[in-house]
C-alpha positions, 0 to 999 in steps of 0.5 A: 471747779476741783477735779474729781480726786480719786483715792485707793482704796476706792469706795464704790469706784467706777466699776468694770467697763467704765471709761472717763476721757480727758486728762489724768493725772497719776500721783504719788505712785511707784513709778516702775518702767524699765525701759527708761530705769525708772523706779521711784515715786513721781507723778504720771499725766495722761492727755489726748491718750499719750503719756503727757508728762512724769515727775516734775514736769507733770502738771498739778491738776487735770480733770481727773486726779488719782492718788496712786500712793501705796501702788506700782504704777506701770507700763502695761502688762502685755500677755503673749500667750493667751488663747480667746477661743473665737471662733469656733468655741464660743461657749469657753470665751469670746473676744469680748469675754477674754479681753474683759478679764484680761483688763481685770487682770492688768493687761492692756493688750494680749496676743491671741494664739491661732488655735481657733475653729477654724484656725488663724491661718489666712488674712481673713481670719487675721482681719475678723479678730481684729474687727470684734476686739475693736468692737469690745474696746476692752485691750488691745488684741494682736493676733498671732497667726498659724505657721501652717495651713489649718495648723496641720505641719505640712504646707505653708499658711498665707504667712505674708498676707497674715504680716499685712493683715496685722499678725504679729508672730506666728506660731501653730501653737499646741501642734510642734511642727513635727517635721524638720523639713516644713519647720525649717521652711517655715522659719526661713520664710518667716525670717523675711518678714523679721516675725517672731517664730514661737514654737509649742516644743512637743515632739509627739512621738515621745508620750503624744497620748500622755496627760501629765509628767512622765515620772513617779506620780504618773506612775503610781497614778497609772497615767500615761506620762509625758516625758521632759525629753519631748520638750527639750527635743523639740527645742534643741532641734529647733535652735540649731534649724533657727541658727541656719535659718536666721529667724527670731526664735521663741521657745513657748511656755517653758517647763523643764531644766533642759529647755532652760538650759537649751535657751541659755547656751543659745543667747551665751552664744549669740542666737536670737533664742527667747522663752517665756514661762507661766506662773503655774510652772513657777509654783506647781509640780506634777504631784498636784495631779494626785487628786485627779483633779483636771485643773491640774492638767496642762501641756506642756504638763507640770514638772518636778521639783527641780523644773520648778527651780531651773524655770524660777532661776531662768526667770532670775538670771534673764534666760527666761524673757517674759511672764505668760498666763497661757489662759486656756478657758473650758467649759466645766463640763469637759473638765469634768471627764476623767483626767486622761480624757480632760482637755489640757488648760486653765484660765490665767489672766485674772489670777497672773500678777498674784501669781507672780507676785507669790512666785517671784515678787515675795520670795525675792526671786526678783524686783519690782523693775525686773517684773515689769520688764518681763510682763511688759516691756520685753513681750512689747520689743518681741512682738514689735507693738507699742507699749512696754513704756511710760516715756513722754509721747507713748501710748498711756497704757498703764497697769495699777496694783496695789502690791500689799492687797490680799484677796480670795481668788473666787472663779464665781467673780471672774469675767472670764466665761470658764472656770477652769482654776486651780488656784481657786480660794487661795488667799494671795497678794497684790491686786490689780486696782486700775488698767489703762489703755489709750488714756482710758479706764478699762477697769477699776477696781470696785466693792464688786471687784 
């Protein structure tokens, strides 16, 4: 019997959700994984939920044939920062809700941020978010549990019972720790544990009631701003308290030139100091808040121009390590108050390889290799969990785009349960088509995709 030989682009396709066991064999893609400095167009098998074989060695037949010619065939992507809203606001997005769009957005795995109700902070809550992502068996889910009891900068969460239970970093994500003392504490602990100590760099005493950059347009606007320097603050506090302490230290969701900086000297002079940044604050200023509309609206909030330019360009020479949506679902309700009293955040998983693509992909930023690297490969080595590669033996957990796709961005169509996006009918390029993990399909493009 002929294996079933499945073409891009698909005609129907098996749709969202679909699963098909056995062996698969990947062919005639471009192969693109850094940790083995591959890129180049090779055949990729699949067997018992490993990767089976590349190149040559790779068989000619298996149950199911794709033919990946024309796509970037990957390691696959991994989210570090995305927020899963379970417990306490399921109306915004579940477990199942977030890691269905995460699928869709070529990610195999995510790492859920502890600002839940009630929060992450103790071995339980660690064990339930692992319990409902097995239940959804959409991407892997690795929780990231509170620094602090409920995330409040004071006393110590159960750190080592959480590291037991599964957490993969800690972090108290949203809430700084404000005070040095229990920062400092925090770090030291974690440092036994060799956990990444990720920190939301804000320090609240510098436009804590603000909603969006401190500079003209807030001015004109007559909104109360938050200035760079409650970022840069933050962080340069925290990289000399994680020199003393010894932690590995993670600058979240970067934003501002002096950060980029700030992180720069740090590895230049040894320190285990890393970032990450999101695709809006590669491609949108603070002037886009002049249309109130509360899409708009993050924290940390977007920049000038020239922020713009320095995260681009710490992407560029590697300051920056990893490519992060920060996907942040609301309801449509709360973001419909006006823009000082809307919450701070927007939906990011579906939208965040076009968005990298446009960002860093098309204006020749960066390559292929380098992508891959910063969307999978390096948040895999930070977190310490399997992926980030296609070598024989691994995990399949592979990624499928197709980088010359032009679509619509249309929030009607998401899996995401919010529809909170700025980016919403713009035309872009490169699309997901296909998301493996454990040797399965989690999600295929269709005609319905």
């Amino acid at each position: 019997m002929m294996p079933a030989v499945r073409r891009w682009p698909p005609g129907r396709g098996l749709g969202f959700g679909s699963i098909m066991n056995g062996t698969i064999l990947i062919r005639g893609g471009r192969v693109v994984d850094p940790s083995q400095e591959i890129d180049e167009v090779l055949d990729v098998a699949i067997k018992d939920g490993r990767i089976a074989a590349l190149g040559r060695s790779a068989p000619r037949s298996a149950e199911e044939v794709f033919d990946a010619g024309g796509l970037i065939v990957a390691p696959g992507f991994i989210d570090m920062h995305v927020h899963l809203r379970e417990p306490g606001h399921e109306a915004n997005e579940t477990i199942e809700s977030g890691t269905a769009a995460a699928a869709a957005g070529g990610f195999t795995a995510v790492a859920c941020m502890p600002n839940t109700v009630p929060p992450l902070d103790n071995d339980s809550a660690i064990e339930f978010v692992l319990r409902q992502a097995a239940r959804a068996a959409h991407t892997r889910v690795y929780p990231i549990g509170a620094l602090t009891e409920k995330r409040e900068g004071r006393e110590l969460a159960e750190i080592g019972l959480m590291v037991r239970a599964g957490a993969v970093a800690f972090s108290d994500d949203g809430d700084g720790i404000q005070d040095a003392g229990v920062c400092l504490r925090a770090m030291k602990y974690l440092s036994m544990f060799d956990r990444l100590f990720i920190q939301h760099c804000q320090d609240r005493t510098l436009g804590g009631g603000g909603c969006m950059n401190a500079g003209p347009t807030a001015t004109r606007l007559g909104l109360p701003g938050m200035p760079a320097a409650s970022e840069v603050l933050m962080a340069q506090r925290d990289i000399a308290l994680a020199k003393q302490a010894g932690v590995r230290y993670h600058v979240a969701h970067v934003s501002c030139a002096e950060t980029v900086e700030l992180v720069r000297q740090a590895k230049r002079a040894g320190q285990r100091v890393t970032a990450e940044v999101t695709p809006h604050h590669l491609l949108l200023t603070d002037e886009a808040c002049a249309t109130f509309d509360t899409n708009y609206k993050m924290n940390p909030p977007l920049r000038s121009r020239a922020d713009v330019e320095a995260c681009v360009a710490g992407v560029r020479d590697g300051t920056i390590d990893c490519l992060a949506s920060d996907h942040a679902p609301h309801g449509k309700e709360a973001k419909e108050y006006e823009f000082q009293e809307a919450p701070f955040g927007i939906i990011g998983l579906e939208t965040a390889v076009a968005l990298y693509i446009r960002a860093l992909i098309l204006p020749r930023v960066i390559d292929w290799p380098q992508l891959v690297r910063a969307a999978s490969t390096r948040p895999a080595e930070l977190l310490g969990v399997p992926g980030g590669s296609l070598a024989v033996g691994r995990p399949a957990d592979v990624t499928l785009i197709d980088p010359a796709a032009e679509w619509t961005i249309d929030v009607e169509r998401m899996r995401s349960k919010s529809r909170n996006c700025p980016f919403d009918g713009e035309r872009v390029q490169g699309r997901v088509v296909g998301t493996i993990v454990d040797g399965q399909w989690r999600y295929r493009l269709s005609d319905h995709g």
